[in-house]
Phi, psi and omega in degrees: 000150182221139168292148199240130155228141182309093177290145198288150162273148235275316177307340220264323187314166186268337187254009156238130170256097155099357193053038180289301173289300171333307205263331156337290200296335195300310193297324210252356163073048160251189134292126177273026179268334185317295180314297184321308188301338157329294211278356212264282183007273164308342151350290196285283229282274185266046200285353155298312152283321174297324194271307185317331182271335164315297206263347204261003175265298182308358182261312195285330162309284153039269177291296154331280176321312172303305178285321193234044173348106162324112166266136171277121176316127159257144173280128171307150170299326193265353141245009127336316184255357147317305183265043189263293188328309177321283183305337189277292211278328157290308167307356174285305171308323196266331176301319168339286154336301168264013173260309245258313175281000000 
């Protein structure tokens, strides 16, 4: 059986500030270093509006996230137990795996 753990929220991480672009790219389906590489340009030029737009995108981010809440996928039970032969043979592989290292 394996433990499921609660990923941390995206303002709460140590390697984001506030998640705005990860949950950008997470809605619209890129990368997010795209975005990041976006916002560095205008820095230099206008940083008061490159920081104004930022946090006013992290507000609208928020709001979203808050109102329309990511439902997490759950696995049917009954396909856990289909798909057991599988999991039995990978976990076989990876016990391999690691006597093999």
């Amino acid at each position: 059986m394996t433990a499921t753990t609660k990923p941390t929220p995206l303002p709460l991480r140590n390697d984001t500030i506030l998640g705005v672009c990860e949950a950008i790219g997470q809605e619209f389906g890129f990368n997010a270093l795209w975005l990041r590489l976006a916002f560095i340009a205008p820095l230099f030029f206008v940083p008061a509006l490159t920081i104004g737009t930022y946090l006013a995108l992290g507000v609208v981010v928020a709001a979203t996230r808050y109102f329309f809440p990511r439902v997490a996928a759950v696995e049917a039970p009954h396909l856990v137990a289909d798909n057991a032969p599988a999991a039995a043979a990978a976990a076989k592989d990876e016990e391999q795996l690691q006597i093999a290292a």
